[in-house]
C-alpha positions, 0 to 999 in steps of 0.5 A: 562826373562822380563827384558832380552825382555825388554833390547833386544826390547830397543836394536832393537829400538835404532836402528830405531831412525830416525832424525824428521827433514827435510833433504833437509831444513837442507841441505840448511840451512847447506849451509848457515850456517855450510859449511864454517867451517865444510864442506858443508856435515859435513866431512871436517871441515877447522881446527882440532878443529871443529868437524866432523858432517857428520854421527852423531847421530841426537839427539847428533847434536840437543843437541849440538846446543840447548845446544850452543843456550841456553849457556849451551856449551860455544863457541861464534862462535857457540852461534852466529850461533846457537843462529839464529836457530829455533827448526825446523832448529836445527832439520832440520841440525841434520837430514842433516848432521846424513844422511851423510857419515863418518869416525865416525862409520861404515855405514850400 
């Protein structure tokens, strides 16, 4: 029974994530940095090979720019970029471009 609690209340809480960036900032800095493969809200990138970011989970959209950041993920192009960004612009993008609309999953 405990666990069945346990594995419903992680459930509910999962759903509840919420991005710690700022949105606006990372709106901005998008502008700056993202628009131009990816769209300026992350849903129409300019080639098949670059990924949609709008409507991501935040925490994947940190990983992934951490990981180019520090090598982990290997792209030039990426590492160049994300290579330039603080913890709290990472951050900043994740909760911009997770708070766009998509064709990724259904929007509540």
């Amino acid at each position: 029974m405990k666990t069945a609690l346990f594995a419903a209340f992680a459930v509910l809480l999962a759903g509840t994530v919420h991005a710690k960036g700022n949105a606006e900032n990372g709106k901005a800095k998008a502008a700056q940095v993202c628009a131009a493969c990816h769209g300026a809200d992350g849903a129409k990138p300019i080639a098949p090979d670059q990924p949609i970011l709008a409507g991501q989970y935040p925490d994947y959209l940190v990983k992934a720019l951490s990981d180019y950041k520090s090598g982990k993920r290997s792209n030039p192009i990426m590492k160049a970029f994300a290579g330039q960004l603080s913890k709290q612009e990472i951050e900043d993008l994740a909760a911009w471009f997770s708070s766009q609309k998509s064709d990724l999953h259904f929007q509540r």
